[in-house]
ROROSE-578083 format. One line per field, with one value per residue (C-alpha): residue in one letter; residue number from 1; x, y, z. Coordinates in pm, 1 decimal, padded with zeros to 6 digits. Layout:
BEGIN
r <- [A,...]
k <- [NUM,...]
u <- [X,...]
v <- [Y,...]
w <- [Z,...]
//
This chain:
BEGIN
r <- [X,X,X,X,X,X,X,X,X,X,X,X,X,X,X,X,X,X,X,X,X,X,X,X,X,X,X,X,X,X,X,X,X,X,X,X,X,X,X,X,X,X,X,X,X,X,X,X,X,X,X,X,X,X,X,X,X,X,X,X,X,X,X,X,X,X,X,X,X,X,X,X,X,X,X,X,X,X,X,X,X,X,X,X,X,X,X,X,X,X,X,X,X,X,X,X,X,X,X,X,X,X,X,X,X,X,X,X,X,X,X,X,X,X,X,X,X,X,X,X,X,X,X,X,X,X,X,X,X,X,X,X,X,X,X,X,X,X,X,X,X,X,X,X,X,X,X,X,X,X,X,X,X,X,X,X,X,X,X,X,X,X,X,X,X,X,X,X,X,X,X,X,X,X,X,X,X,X,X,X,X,X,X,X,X,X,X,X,X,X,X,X,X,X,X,X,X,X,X,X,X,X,X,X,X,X,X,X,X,X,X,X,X,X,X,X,X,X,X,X,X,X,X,X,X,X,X,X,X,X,X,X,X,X,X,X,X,X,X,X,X,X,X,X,X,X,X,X,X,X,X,X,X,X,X,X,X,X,X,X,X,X,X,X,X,X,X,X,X,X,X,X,X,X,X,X,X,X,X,X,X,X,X,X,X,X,X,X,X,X,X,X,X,X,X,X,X,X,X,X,X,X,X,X,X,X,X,X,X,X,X,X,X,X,X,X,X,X,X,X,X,X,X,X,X,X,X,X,X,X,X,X,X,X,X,X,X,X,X,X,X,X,X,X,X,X,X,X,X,X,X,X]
k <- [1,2,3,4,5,6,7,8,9,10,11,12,13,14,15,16,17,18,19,20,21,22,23,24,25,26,27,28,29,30,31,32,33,34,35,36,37,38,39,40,41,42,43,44,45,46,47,48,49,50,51,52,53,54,55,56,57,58,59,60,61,62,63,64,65,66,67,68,69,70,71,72,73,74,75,76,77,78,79,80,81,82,83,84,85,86,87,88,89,90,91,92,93,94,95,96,97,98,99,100,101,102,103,104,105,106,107,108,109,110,111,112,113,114,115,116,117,118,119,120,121,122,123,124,125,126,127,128,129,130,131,132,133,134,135,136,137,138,139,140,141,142,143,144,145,146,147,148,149,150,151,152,153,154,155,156,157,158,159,160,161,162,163,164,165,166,167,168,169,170,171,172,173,174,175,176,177,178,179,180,181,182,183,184,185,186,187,188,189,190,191,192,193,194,195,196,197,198,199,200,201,202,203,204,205,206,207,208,209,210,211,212,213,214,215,216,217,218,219,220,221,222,223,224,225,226,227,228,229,230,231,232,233,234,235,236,237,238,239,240,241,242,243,244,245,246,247,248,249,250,251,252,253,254,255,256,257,258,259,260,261,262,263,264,265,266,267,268,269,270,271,272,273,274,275,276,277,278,279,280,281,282,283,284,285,286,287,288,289,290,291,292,293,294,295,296,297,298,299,300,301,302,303,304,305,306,307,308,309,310,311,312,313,314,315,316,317,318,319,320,321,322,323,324,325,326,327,328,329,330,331,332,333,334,335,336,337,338,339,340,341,342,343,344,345,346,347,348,349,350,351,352]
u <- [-01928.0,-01881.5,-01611.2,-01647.9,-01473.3,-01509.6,-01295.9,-00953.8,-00674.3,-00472.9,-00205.2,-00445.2,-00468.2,-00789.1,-00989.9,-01247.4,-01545.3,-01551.3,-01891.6,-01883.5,-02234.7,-02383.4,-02694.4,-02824.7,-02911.3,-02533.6,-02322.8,-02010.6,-01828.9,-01448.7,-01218.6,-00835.6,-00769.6,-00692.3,-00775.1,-01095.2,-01478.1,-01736.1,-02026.1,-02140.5,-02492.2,-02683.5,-03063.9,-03192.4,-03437.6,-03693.0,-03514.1,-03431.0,-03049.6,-02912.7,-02586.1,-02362.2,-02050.6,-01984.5,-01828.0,-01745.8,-01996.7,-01701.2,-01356.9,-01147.1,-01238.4,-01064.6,-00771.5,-00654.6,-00952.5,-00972.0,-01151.4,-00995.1,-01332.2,-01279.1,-00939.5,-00650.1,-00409.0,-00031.0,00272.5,00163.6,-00176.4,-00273.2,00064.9,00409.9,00514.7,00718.7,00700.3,01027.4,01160.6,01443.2,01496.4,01815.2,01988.6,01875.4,01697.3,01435.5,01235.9,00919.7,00733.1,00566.2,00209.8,00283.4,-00010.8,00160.5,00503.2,00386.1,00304.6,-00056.0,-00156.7,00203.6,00061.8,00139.1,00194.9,-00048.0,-00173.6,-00491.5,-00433.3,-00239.6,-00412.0,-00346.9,-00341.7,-00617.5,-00756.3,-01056.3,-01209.3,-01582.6,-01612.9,-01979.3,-01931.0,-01723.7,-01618.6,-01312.2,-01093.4,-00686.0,-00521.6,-00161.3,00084.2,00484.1,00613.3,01037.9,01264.6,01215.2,00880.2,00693.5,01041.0,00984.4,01279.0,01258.6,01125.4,00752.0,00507.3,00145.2,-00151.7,-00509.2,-00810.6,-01189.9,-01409.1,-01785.1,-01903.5,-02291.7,-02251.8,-02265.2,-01919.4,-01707.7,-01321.3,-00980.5,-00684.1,-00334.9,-00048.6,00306.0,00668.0,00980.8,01360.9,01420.2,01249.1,00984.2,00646.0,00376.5,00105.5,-00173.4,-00592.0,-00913.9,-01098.8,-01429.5,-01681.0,-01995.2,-02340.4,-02567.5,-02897.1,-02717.4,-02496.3,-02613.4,-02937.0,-02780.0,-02543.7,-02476.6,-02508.9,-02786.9,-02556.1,-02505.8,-02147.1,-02007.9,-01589.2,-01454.9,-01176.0,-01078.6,-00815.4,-00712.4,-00377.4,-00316.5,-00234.9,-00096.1,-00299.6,-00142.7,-00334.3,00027.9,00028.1,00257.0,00329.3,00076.9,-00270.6,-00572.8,-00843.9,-01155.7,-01395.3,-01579.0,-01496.4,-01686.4,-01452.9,-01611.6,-01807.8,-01806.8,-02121.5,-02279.5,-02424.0,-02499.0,-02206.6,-02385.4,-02445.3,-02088.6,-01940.1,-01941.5,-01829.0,-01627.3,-01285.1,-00959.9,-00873.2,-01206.9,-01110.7,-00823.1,-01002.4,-01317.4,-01480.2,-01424.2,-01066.3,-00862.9,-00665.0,-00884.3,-00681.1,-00848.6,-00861.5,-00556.1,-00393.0,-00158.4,-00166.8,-00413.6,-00348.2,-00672.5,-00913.1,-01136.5,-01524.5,-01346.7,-01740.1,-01979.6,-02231.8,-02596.5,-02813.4,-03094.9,-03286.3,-03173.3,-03159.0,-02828.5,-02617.4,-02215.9,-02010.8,-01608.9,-01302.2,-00958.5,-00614.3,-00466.3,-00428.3,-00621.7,-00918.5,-00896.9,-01280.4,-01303.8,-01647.5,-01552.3,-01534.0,-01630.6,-01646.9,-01871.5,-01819.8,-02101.5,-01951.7,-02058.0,-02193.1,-02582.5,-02596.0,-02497.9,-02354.5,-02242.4,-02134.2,-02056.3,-02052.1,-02188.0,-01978.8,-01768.1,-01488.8,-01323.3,-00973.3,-00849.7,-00414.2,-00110.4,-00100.9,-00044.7,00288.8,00421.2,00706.4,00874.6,00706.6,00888.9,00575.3,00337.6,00367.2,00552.0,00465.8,00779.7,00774.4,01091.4,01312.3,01236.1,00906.6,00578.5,00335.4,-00035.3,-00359.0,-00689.5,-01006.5,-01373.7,-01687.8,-02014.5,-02353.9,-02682.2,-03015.9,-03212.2]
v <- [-00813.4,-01111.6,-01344.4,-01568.3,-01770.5,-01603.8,-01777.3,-01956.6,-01773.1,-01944.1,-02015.8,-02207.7,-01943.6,-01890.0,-01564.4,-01409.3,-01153.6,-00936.9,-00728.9,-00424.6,-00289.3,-00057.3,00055.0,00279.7,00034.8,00077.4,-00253.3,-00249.1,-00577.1,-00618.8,-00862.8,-00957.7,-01011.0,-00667.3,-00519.9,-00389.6,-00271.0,-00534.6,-00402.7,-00101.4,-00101.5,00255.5,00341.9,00580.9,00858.0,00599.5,00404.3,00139.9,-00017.3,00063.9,-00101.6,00230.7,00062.4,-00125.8,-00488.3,-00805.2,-01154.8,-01361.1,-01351.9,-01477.6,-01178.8,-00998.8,-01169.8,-00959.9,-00697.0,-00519.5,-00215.1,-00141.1,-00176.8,-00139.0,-00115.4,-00021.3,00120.8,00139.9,00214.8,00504.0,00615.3,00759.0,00831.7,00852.7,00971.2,00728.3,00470.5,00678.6,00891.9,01000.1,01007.3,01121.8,01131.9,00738.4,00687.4,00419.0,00271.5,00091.3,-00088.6,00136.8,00073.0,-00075.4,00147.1,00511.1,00441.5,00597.9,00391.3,00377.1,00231.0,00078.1,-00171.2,-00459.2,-00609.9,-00402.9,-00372.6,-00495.4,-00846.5,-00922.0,-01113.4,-00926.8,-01008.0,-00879.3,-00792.5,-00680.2,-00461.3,-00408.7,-00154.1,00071.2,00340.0,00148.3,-00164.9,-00208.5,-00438.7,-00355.9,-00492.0,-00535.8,-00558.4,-00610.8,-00455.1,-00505.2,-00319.7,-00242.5,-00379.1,-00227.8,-00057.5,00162.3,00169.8,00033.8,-00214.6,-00098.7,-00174.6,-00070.4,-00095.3,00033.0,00094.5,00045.9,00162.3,00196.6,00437.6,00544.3,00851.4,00642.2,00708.2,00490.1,00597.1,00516.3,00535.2,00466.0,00409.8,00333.8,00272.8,00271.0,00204.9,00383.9,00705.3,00580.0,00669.9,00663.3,00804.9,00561.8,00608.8,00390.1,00299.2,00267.2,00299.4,00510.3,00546.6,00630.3,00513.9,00170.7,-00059.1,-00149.2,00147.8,00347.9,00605.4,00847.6,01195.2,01332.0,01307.0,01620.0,01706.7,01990.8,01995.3,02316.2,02341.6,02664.7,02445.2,02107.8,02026.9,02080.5,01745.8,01647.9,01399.1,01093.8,01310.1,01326.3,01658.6,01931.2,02125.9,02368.8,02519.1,02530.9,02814.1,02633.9,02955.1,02936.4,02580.0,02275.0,02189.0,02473.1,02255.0,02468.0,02557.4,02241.2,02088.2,01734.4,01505.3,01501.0,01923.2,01953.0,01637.9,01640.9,02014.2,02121.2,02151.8,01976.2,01858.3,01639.8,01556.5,01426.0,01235.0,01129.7,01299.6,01399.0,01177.5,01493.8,01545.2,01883.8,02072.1,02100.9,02496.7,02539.8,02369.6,02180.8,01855.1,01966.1,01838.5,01705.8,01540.9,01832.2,01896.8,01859.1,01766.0,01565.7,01357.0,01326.7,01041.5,01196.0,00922.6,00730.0,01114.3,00972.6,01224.1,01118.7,01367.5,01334.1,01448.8,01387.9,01544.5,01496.8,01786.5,01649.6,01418.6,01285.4,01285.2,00983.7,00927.3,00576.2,00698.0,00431.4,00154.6,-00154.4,-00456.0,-00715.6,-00914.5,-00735.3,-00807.9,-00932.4,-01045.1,-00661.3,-00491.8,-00164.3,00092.9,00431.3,00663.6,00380.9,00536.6,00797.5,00786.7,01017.5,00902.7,01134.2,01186.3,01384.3,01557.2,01246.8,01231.5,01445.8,01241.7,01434.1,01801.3,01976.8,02253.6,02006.7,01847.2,01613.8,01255.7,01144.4,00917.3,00999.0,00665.3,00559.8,00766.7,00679.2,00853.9,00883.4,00951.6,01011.6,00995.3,00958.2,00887.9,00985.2,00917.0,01096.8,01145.0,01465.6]
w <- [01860.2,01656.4,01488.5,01225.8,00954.5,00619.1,00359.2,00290.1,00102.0,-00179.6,00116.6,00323.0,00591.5,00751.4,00708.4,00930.5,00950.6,01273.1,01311.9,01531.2,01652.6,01835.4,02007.3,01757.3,01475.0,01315.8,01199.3,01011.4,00903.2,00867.3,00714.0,00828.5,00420.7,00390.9,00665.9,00444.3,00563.1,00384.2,00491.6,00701.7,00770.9,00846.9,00950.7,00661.2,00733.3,00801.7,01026.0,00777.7,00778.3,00419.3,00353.5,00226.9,00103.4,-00274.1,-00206.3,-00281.7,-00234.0,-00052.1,00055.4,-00239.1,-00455.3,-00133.2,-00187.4,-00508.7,-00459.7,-00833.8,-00724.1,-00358.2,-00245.1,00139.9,00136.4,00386.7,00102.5,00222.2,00256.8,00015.0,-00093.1,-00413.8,-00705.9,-00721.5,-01066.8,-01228.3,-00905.9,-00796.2,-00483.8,-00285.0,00111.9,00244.8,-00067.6,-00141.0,-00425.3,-00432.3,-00740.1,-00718.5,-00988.9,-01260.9,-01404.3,-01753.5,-01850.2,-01757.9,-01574.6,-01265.4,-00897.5,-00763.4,-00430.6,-00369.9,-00639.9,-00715.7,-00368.2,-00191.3,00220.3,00094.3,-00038.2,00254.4,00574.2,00859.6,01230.4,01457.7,01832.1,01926.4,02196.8,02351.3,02588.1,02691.8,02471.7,02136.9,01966.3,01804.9,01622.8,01556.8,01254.7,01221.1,01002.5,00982.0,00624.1,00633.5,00476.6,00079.7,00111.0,-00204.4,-00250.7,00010.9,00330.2,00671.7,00880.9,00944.8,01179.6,01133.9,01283.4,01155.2,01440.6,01355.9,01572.9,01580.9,01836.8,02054.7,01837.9,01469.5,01408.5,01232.7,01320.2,01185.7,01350.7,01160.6,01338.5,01206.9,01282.3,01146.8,01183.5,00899.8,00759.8,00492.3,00365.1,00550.6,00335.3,00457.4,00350.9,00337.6,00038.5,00102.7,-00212.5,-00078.6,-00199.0,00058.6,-00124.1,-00079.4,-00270.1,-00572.8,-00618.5,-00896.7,-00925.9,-00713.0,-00953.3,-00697.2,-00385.2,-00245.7,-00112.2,00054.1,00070.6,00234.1,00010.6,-00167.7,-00390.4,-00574.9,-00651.2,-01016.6,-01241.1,-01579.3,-01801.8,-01580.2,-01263.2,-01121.7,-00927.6,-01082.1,-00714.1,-00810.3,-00664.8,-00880.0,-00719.0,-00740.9,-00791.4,-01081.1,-01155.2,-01139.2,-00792.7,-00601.7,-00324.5,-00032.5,-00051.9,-00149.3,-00468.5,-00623.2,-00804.7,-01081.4,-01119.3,-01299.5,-01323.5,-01768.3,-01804.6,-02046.3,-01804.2,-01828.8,-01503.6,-01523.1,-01848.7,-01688.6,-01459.1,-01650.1,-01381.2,-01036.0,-00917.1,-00725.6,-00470.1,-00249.7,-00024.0,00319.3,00421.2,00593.4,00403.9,00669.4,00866.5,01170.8,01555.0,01567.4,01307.7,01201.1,00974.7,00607.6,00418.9,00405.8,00189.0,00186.4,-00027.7,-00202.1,-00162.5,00208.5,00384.6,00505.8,00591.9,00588.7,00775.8,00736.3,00954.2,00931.1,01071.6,00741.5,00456.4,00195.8,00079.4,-00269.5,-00438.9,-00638.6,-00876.3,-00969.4,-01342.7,-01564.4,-01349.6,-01475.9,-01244.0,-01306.7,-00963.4,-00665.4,-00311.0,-00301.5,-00690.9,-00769.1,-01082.3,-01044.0,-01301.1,-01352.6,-01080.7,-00869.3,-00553.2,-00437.8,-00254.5,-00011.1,00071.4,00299.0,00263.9,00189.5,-00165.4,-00432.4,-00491.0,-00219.4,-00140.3,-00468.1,-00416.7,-00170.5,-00224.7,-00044.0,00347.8,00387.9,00435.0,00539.8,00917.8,01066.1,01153.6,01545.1,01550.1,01623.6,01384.0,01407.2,01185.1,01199.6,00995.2,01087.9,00908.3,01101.7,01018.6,01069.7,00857.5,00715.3]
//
């Protein structure tokens, strides 16, 4: 493991770079601003370390982060129609989006442009570093005094895994994801149309035009959602269907078979580079992964003199239903006050 000084935020605070490895030709790099993965470094089918995650060239672009790339994203992932819920009869307003009304990310003041503090851990079989965070009461409008913590660790077995913890006095959100931007030729090599994914979901939750989730199931048979039994990004991604319309491609919410929170992190997908052979498998405990194309993105400022454009990455954020806070049809992602509450999500690598 190593530590180093990465940049200094607007504050004057210090920010460092801490770089798990292991034994198997696997590096990922982490940053306190944000408590976001730079970097994560994985031997393709040759042998060859390809770096699989979009980024940023230094640490002050971390600082207000445009895309998420890397991102812990908290209290809340994903929307909250019209940046407004209730708990216990309380009802709690956070700031809308100018552009629709609605709450993204707990934007503006987001997890992500905020320095964490951090330990670290090396043992035979892991390393690890432990962010943490204090978020008080009506932080991003949301209740109670929180405290949070968020667990890299790179295993033997090429598994990166993230553990979320959180707790409050008060019961809050606690809706909590990772950003990463994947493309598994490497950063920067094109789009990502002939990745091959396999999601065993038999539905997405149904959105309006605003892709806030109306409570109801769409049956992905027949539709260009159906991934169970695999195909490329790029197979279905400009069909003539409304809910990509919506989107501008794929940006959904796919309900994990089962359809409920799961006691431990299970096989939801996973995502293979047509060109690297890297193979990206993906578990979680939670009841849903959103798929995210990164639809129209054209960022000339990325890591290693890189531009990237459309459908330069996919994400998987793995979560409760978008705005489930206000759908009584979907799980709750409610942490109860004075509880300790746990999640789980794990990307491993292998090659084909």
């Amino acid at each position: 493991m190593e530590i180093r000084k990465y940049g200094v935020t607007r504050a004057g605070e210090e920010t460092s770079i801490i770089t798990l490895k292991n034994n198997r030709g696997m590096t990922a790099e982490l940053t306190d601003m944000g408590a976001s993965l730079v970097s994560l470094l994985v031997p393709d089918k040759d042998g060859k370390p390809v770096d699989v995650v979009l980024g940023y060239p230094s640490s002050e672009v971390y600082e207000h982060n445009p895309n998420c790339f890397g991102a812990t994203i908290g209290r809340n992932g994903n929307r909250i129609a019209n940046g407004h819920f209730t708990i216990n009869g309380k009802e709690y307003q956070m700031v809308k989006n100018p552009l629709n009304g609605h709450n993204l990310h707990s934007q503006p003041d987001t997890f992500y442009t905020r320095k964490w503090g951090f330990t670290t851990e090396t043992g035979p079989d892991a390393e690890c570093v432990t962010f943490t965070l204090f978020s008080p009461d009506k932080d991003q409008g949301f209740p109670g005094n929180m405290d949070i913590e968020v667990t890299y660790t790179l295993t033997q077995d090429n598994e990166l895994m993230i553990d979320y913890y959180g707790f409050s006095d008060a019961d809050t959100v606690m809706n909590m994801t990772n950003h990463s931007y994947f493309n598994l030729n490497g950063e920067g090599s094109g789009d990502i149309l002939g990745h091959k994914v396999v999601l065993y979901s038999d539905y997405i939750t149904e959105t309006d035009k605003d892709l806030i989730p109306t409570g109801k199931l769409l049956d992905v048979t027949g539709t260009p959602f159906d991934f169970r039994e695999g195909k490329t990004i790029g197979q279905d991604i400009e069909a003539d269907n409304e809910a990509l319309h919506f989107g501008h491609g794929y940006d959904h919410n796919f309900v994990i078979n089962g359809g409920k929170r799961q006691e431990d992190a299970q096989l939801i997908g996973k995502c293979t580079g047509d060109k690297s052979g890297i193979v990206m498998e993906i578990y979680t405990d939670l009841p849903g992964v959103q798929m995210y194309t990164s639809n129209g993105m054209e960022f000339p400022g990325g890591k290693n003199g890189h531009a990237y454009h459309n459908h330069a990455a996919v994400c998987f954020e793995t979560q409760f239903a978008p705005n489930a806070i206000n759908l009584p049809e979907f799980e709750s992602p409610i942490l109860k006050a004075n509880h300790e509450a746990t999640t789980l999500t794990v990307y491993r690598f292998l090659t084909e």
